[in-house]
C-alpha positions in Angstrom: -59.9 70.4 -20.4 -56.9 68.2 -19.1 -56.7 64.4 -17.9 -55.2 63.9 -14.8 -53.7 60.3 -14.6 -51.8 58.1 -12.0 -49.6 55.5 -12.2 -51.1 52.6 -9.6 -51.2 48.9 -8.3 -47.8 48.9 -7.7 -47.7 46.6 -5.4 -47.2 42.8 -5.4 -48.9 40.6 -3.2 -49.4 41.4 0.5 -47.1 44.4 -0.2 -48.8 47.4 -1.4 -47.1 50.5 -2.3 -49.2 54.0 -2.4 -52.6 54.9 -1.3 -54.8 53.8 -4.6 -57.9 53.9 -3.4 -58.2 57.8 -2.5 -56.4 58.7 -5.3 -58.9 57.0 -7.4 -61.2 59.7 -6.6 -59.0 62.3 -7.5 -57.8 61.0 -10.7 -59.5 60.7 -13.7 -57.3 57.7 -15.7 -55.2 55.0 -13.6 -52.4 53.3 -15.1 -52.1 50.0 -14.1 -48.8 47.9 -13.3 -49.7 45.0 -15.6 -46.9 42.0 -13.7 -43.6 42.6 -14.6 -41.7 45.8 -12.6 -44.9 45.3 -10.0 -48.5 44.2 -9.5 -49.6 41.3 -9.7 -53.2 39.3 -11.0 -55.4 40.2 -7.6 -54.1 43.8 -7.6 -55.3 44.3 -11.0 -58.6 42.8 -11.0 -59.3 44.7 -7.7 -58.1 47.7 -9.5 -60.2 47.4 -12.7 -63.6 47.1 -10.4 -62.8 50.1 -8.2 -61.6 52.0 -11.2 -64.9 51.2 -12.9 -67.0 52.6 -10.0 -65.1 55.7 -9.9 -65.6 56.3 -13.1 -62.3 56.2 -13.6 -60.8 54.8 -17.3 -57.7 51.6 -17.6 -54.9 51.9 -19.1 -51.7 49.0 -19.2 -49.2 50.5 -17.3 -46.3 48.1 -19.0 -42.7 48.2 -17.0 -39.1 46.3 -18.0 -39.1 43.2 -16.6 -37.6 44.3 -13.3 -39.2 43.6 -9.6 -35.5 43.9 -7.8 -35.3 47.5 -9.2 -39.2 48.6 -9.6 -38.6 49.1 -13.4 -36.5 52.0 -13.1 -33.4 51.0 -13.8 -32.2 51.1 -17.9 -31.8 47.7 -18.9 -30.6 46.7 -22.5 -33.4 45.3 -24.3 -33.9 44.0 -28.2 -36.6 46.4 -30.0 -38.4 42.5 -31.1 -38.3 41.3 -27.8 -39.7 44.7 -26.2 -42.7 44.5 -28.4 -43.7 41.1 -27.2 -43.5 42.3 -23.5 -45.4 45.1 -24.3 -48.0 43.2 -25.7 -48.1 40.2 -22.9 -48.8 43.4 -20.5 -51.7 44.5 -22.1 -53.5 41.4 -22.7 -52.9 40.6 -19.2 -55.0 43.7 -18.0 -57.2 43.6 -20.5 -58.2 39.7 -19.4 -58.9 41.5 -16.1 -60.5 44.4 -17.5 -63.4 41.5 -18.4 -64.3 41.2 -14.5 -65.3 45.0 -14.6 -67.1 44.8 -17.9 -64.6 47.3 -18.6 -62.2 47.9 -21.4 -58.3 49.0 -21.5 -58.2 52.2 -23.1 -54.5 53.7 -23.1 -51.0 52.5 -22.6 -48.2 54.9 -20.7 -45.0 52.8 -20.3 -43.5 52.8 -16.8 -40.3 54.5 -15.4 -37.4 53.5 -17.1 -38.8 52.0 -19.9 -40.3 55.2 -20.7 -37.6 57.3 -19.9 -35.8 55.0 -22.3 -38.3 54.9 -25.4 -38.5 58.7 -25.0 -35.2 59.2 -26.0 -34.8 55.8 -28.3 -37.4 56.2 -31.3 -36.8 51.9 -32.4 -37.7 51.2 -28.6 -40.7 53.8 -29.0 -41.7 52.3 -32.2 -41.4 48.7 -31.0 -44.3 49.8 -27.8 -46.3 51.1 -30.6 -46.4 48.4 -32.6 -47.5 46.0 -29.6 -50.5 48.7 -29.1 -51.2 48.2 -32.8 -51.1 44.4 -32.5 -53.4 43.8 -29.6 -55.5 46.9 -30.2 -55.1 50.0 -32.8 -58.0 51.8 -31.0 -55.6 52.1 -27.9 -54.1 55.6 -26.8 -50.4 55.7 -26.7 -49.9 57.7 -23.7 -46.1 59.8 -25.0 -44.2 62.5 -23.3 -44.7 65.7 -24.9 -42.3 65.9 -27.8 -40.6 62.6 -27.5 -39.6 59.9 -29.7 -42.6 58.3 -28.4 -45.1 61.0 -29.8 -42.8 61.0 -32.6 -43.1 57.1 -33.3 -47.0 57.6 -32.3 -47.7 59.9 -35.5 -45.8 57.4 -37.5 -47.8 54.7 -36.8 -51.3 56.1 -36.8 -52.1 56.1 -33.5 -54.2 58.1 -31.2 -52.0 59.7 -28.8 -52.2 61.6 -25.5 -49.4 63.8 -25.2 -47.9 63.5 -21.3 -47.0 66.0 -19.1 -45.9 65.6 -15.3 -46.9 67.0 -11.9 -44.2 65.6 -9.7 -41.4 65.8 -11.7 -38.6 68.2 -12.4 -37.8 68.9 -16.2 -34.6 69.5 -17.8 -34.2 71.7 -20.9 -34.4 69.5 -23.4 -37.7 68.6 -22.4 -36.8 64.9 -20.4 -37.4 64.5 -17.6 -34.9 65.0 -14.5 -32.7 62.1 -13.5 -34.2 60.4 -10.7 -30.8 60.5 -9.4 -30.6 64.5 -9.1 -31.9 65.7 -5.8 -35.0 67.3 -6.2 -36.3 65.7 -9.2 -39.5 64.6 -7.9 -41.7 67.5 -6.6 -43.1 66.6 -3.4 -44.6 69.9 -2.2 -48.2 70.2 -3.5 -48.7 73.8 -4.4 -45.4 73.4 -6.5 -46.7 70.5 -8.4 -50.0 72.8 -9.0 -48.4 75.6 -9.9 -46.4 73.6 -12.4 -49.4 71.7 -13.6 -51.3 74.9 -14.4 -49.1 76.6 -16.2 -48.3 73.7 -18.3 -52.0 73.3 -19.3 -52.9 76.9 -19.3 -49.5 78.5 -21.2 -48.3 75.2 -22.8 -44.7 75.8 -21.1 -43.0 74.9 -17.6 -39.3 76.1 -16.1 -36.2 73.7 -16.5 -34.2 72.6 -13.3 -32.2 75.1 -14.7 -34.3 77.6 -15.5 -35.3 77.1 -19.5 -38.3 77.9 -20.4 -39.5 74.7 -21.9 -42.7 73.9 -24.3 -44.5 71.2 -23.4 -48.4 70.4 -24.9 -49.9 67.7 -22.8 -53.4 66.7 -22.8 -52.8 64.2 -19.6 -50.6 64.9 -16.7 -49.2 62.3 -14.3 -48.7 61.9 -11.0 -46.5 59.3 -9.3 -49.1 57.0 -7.1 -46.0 55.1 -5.5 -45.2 58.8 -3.8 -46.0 59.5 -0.4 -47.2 63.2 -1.2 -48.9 61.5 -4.3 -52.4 62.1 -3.4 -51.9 65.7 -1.5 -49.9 66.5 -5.1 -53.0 65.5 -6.8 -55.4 67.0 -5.3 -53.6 70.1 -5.5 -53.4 69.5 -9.1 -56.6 69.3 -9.8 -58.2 72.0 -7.3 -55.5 74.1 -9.0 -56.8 72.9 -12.4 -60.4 73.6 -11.7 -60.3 77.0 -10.2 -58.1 77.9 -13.7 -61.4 77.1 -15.4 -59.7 74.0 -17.1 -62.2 70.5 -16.2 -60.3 67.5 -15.3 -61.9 64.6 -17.3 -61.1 60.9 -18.3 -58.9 60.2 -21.2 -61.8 58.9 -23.1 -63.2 62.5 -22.9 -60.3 64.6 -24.7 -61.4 64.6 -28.1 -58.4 62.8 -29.0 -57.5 62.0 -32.5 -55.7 59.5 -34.4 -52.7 60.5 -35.9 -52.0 60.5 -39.8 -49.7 57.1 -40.4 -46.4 58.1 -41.9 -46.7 57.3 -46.1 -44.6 54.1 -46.1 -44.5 53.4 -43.0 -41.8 53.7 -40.2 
């Protein structure tokens, strides 16, 4: 079995980017823009609800402090001070999570700041010790075989290894540049094909043509994408008829890693 998630409420206001609500019924875990690259205090609460009724589990979808640039651009940021925004972003949708009766379960950094702590293990290390502040039981959502899934183990946490749908890889295992051409996957049989494999055989093909290891027990897919919810459905119709169920993260048997002796 796999978790499919989504990144969603990435909106702000009366401006809403992506098509949340179908996808919520294709998805399985929605990550939720928690104020600071988008989203904003209605979007959430509305999100929590509908997420709840889906059956659908929370997670803090925590971004660099960046409307102008929707969190994907790199900005230079103090390890300390990343912690604290970290941790302001999931107490702000977990205060939300309360009007669904719901909890937060998981936290899956957004665009740049992920790309970022993926490759930085102090910047990895400071998201993971926000999650251990406000709430060890939280999953730290970690592309496969990053500094984040490094800095994860070292800190005791359960983690969710993170694989992606919609996005091109390169051979070290990072994800393509946004700035490449083709680095998003729009075609939807692609992204299945991709997604399958990756589940099924543990291993996807590099831009440039690697053959790259990647474990993942959720994949993504990009909810501010116009193909995002034709990409997921593929995804998960592909998924299925491989015999692999698509459940919520709360389903995947996850375990908490080992802390490092010492400490990190």
């Amino acid at each position: 079995m796999v978790n499919l998630n989504a990144d969603m409420g990435e909106g702000f206001g009366v401006y809403q980017i992506g098509n949340d609500d179908e996808l919520l019924h294709v998805i399985r875990s929605a990550n939720i823009a928690c104020g600071f690259h988008a989203g904003d205090p209605i979007t959430m609460r509305r999100l929590v609800v509908e997420a709840k009724q889906a059956g659908v589990s929370i997670g803090a979808h925590p971004g660099l402090n960046d409307f102008w640039g929707f969190g994907r651009r790199r900005l230079d940021i103090k390890p300390d001070d990343l912690e604290a925004m970290v941790a302001y972003q999931i107490g702000a949708l977990r205060g939300m999570a309360r009007y669904a009766e719901t909890e937060v379960t998981h936290v899956k950094p957004h665009g740049a700041l992920n790309n970022m702590a993926a490759e930085d293990y102090d910047l990895a290390h400071a998201i993971g010790r926000a999650i251990l502040t406000v709430d060890p039981g939280l999953i730290y959502v970690a592309l496969s075989g990053s500094e984040m899934e490094r800095a994860a183990k070292d800190l005791g946490l359960t983690i969710a290894r993170e694989g992606f749908a919609d996005r091109r890889y390169e051979a070290d295992g990072n994800l393509t540049s946004r700035k490449i051409p083709g680095a998003v996957i729009t075609d939807p049989q692609e992204a299945a094909d991709q997604v399958v494999r990756m589940v099924r055989d543990g291993e996807i093909t590099a831009r440039t043509g690697e053959s790259v290891k990647v474990q993942a027990e959720s994949i993504c897919i990009h909810g501010d994408e116009p193909t995002a919810v034709a990409v997921a459905k593929a995804a998960r119709d592909g998924l299925e008829a491989a015999g692999i169920a698509v459940v919520p993260l709360t389903e995947m048997n996850l375990k908490r890693a080992d802390a490092a002796v010492g400490g990190a």
